[in-house]
N, C-alpha and C positions, 0 to 999 in steps of 0.2 A: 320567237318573237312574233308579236302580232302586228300587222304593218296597214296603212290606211294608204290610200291615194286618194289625192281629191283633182275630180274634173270628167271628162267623157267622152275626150276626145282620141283620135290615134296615138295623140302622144303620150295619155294616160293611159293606154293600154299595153304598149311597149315598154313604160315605168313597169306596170305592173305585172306584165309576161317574166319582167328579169327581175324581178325583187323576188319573185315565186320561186326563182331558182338557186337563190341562198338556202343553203342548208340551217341557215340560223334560221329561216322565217316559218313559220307551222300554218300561220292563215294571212291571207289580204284580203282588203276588203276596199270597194273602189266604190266611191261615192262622187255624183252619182250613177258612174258607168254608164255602158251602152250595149248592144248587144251582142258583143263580144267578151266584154269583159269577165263576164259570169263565167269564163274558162277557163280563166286563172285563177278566180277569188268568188267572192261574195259582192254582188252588188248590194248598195243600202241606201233609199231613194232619198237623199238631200241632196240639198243644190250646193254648186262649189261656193256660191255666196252666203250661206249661210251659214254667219259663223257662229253664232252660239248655237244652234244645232251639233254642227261637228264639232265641237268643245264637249258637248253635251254627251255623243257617241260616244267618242275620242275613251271620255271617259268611263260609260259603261263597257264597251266591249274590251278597255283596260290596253287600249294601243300603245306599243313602245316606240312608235316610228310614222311620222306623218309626211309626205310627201308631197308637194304639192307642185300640180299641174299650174294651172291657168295664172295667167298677170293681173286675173280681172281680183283673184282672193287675193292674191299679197300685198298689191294695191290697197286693199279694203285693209288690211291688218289683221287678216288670218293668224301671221306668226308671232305676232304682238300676243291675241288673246290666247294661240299654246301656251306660251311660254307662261304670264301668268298663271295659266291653270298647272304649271307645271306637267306638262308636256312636251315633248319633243317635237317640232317639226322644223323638218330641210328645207329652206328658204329664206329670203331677205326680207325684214323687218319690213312696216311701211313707210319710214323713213328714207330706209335704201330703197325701196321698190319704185321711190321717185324718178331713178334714171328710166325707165322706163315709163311710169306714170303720166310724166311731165315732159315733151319734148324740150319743154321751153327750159326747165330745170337742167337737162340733160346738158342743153347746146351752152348754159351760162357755166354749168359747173365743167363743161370743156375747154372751155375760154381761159378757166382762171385757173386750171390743173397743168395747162398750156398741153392739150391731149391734139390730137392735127385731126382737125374735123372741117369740113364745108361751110363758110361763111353765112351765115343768118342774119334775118332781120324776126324780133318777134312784136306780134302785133296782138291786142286785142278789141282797137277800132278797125272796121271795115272800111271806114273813108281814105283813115291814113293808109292800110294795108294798099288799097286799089290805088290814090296818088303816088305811094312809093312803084307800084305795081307799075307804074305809066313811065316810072323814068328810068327804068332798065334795060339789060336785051336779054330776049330768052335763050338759050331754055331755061327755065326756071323751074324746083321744087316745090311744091306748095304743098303745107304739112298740118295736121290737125295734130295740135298738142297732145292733146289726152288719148287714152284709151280708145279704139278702131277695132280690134280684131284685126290689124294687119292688114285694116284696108282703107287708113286715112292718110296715106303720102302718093300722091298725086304728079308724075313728072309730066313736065308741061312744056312740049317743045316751043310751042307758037304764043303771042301775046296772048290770043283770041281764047286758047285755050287754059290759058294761065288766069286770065279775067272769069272763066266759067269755073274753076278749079276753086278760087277764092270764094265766090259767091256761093256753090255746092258746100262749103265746110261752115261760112262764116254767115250765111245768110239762112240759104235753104235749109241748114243745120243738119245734112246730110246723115254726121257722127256725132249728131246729140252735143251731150256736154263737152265732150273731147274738143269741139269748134270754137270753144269759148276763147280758149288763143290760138294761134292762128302763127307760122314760121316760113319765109318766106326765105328759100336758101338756096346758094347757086347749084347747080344739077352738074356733077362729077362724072366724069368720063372713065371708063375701065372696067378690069372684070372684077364680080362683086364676088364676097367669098365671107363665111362666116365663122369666126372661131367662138366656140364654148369651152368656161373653165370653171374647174372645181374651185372655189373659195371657202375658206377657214376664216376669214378678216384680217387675216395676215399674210397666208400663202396663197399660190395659184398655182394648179396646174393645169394645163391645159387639155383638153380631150383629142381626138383625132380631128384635120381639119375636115370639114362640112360644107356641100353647095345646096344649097337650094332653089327653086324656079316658082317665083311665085306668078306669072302672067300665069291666065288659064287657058291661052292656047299654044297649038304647037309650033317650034321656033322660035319657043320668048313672044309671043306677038299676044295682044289680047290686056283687057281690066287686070289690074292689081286682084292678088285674092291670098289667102289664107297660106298657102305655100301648095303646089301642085305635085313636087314631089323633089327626089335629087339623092346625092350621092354622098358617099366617102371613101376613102380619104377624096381630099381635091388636090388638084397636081399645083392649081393655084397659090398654096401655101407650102410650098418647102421649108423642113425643120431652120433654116438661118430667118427666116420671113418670119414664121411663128415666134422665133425669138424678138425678131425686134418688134411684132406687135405686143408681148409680152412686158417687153421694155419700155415702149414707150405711149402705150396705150392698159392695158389689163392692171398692172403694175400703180402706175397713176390712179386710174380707179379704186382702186383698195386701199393705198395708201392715204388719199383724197380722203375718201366715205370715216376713214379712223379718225383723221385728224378730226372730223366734222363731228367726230362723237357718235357716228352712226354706221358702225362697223358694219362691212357685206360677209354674208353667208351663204351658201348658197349655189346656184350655177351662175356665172356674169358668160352674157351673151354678148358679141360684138359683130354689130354687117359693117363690113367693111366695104370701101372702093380701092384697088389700086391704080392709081393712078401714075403717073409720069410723076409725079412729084414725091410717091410714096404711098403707104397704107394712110386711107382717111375713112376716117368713123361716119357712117351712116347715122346708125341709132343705138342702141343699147338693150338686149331685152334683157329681164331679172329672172329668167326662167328657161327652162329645157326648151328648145326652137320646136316647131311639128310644121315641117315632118323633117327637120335633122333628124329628131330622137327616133325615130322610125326606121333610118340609116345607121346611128351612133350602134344602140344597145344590143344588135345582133354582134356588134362586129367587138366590144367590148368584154374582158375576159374577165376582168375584177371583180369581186362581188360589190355588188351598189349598196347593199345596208351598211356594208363595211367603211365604204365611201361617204356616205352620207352619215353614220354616225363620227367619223375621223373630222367633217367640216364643222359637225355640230359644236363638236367637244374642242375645237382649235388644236389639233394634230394633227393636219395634213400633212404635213411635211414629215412624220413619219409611215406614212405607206405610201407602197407605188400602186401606182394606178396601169394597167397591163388594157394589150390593145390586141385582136387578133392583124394577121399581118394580109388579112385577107382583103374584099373592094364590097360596098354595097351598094345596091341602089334600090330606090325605093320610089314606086310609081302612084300618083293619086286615082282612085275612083273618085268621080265627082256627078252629082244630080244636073241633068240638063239645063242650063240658063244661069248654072251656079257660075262667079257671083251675083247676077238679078236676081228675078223669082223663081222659083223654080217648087215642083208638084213634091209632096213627101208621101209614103205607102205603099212604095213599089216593091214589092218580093225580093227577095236575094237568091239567087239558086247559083250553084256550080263551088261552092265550098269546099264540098267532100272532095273533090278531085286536087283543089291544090295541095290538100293535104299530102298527098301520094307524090307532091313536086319537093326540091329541095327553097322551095318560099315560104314567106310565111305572113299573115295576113295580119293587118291590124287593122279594128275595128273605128271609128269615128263616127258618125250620123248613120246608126244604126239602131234599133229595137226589135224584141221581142214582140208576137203580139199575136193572141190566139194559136201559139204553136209552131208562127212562121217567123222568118227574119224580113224585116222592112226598112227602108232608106228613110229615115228620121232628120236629114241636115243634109249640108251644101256638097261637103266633103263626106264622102260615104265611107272609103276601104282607103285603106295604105298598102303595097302588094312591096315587101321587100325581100332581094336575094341576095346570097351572098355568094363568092369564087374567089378565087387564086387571083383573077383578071377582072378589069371594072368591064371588059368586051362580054365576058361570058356570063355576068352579073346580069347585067343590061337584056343581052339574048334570053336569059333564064327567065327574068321580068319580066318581058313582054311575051312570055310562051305559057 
């Protein structure tokens, strides 16, 4: 088989480290990659946004299998224009790509699924948003509907900072279009914890559970960013836990997105809070999390084509999906100032050596370039290990 990924970041490159290792697959090809990726596959310079380009590829280099990275093509309708061209690709329609697209969509279609989510208000005046803003108590969540990169939910302990939070999204337009509505929703107490599952549009299963740490400094403390790194399994999620989020949250989602005519495929992500009152949904992502997937795919033993072809064709429920029983963790390199500004072109050196380690490296905001490797983005390297122990996971990580 010939296989594509689309996107260029860590998490595309862990898709396509373990797609490589199907004995069904003879080439991948990761569009637009980074400077790792060329290790697995063939890079081929379009962008994950463009999608009659990659329809275009798709169909010269005769791909049986499309994968797709980023929220920002499924969104767009990436697997809309496959499918037309009759093509294969793994992923949720643009329709379904709304639970993620649309906070505001997400929090209505919770509501009425009756899924146990944190209380909102959705706003797309500013006037009203900031008067409603004046007659609460915080701490309060402040959310940019649309599309961020995983850096438009804003927690707001203090009025003062709840008032600068609104005006950054809905004013200053911090996140672009994403600001255009605006979700105003009480801030949940507990540990956060994420589960990913395999969907057919009918079946779900679940992957191993997954934490991730998105503050960029150490202790949790620090700006929202992109995901800094984390682990699996999580002790978080015991198999009865996983079930009744299965139950009463994943389960709804699937069943929900049918009824609506707009059957999910695909991976369905869920951040969770657990709180005293039980498991409540954050947000929904329609895609492989980064950097879970940077933890998941070492520690998973299935083959993914296999996987992904079984969601495609609605037979999940006939294969199992096999887990190693081992622990991973997985650490971010990030560019100084990341997420502000921050310099791109700095050298990469010290490679060769992790090679000789039991780690292994995934690539994100990286390129080629006259010969050398250089830091191209905010999030540079993903450094994941795996052990018997998440202790000796962790030790192996940072050595």
């Amino acid at each position: 088989m010939r296989v594509l990924v689309i996107g260029s970041g860590g998490r595309e490159h862990a898709l396509a480290w373990k797609l490589a290792q199907s004995p069904e697959v003879s080439h991948v090809f990761i569009a637009p990659g980074n400077g790792g990726t060329a290790a697995v596959g063939q890079n081929a310079p379009i962008a994950a946004t463009d999608i009659s380009g990659l329809v275009s590829f798709a169909r010269q280099e005769q791909i049986d299998l499309t994968v797709v990275g980023p929220e920002v093509s499924l969104v767009a309708g990436l697997v809309d224009a496959f499918n037309a061209a009759g093509l294969r690709a793994f992923g949720p329609t643009q329709a379904a790509a709304r639970l993620e697209g649309s906070k505001a969509f997400a929090k209505q279609f919770m509501v009425e699924e009756g899924i146990p989510t944190a209380p909102a208000t959705i706003f797309r005046d500013y006037a009203a948003a900031q008067a409603y803003l004046r007659q609460i108590v915080p701490p309060v969540v402040v959310k940019a509907s649309g599309l961020a990169a995983g850096k438009g939910v804003i927690i707001c302990p203090t009025m003062q900072e709840a008032e600068a939070a609104l005006r950054q999204v809905m004013v200053e337009r911090a996140f672009g279009e994403a600001g255009d509505e605006c979700l105003i929703e009480d801030c949940l107490q507990g540990e956060e914890v994420s589960l990913l599952a395999f969907c057919d549009g009918k079946t779900i299963v679940p992957m191993i559970p997954a934490r991730d740490y998105k503050r960029v400094d150490d202790g949790d403390q620090g700006l929202n960013t992109g995901g800094m790194g984390g682990y699996a399994p999580s002790p978080y999620l015991p198999p009865a836990l996983v079930q009744e989020i299965m139950a009463r949250v994943l389960q709804p989602v699937v069943d929900g997105m049918r009824r609506r005519g707009t059957p999910y495929t695909g991976v369905l992500y869920a951040g969770l809070m657990l709180t005293d009152l039980g498991p409540r949904v954050l947000e929904f992502n329609c895609r492989f999390g980064d950097p879970e997937t940077q933890s998941l795919m070492p520690l998973l033993e299935s083959d993914l084509v296999e996987i992904c072809l079984a969601c495609i064709e609605g037979r999940l429920a006939q294969i199992q999906v096999r887990w190693s029983s081992d622990h991973a963790v997985c650490v971010v390199l990030a560019s100084g100032g990341y997420p502000g500004d921050y310099t791109s072109g700095k050298e990469i050196t010290g490679l060769d050596k992790v090679s000789r380690t039991p780690s292994v490296v995934f690539h994100a905001g990286t390129k080629q370039q006259d010969g050398r490797l250089v830091t191209a983005g905010g999030r540079v390297l993903a450094v994941t290990s795996t052990a018997p122990s998440l202790a000796q996971a962790r030790t192996q990580v940072y050595a």
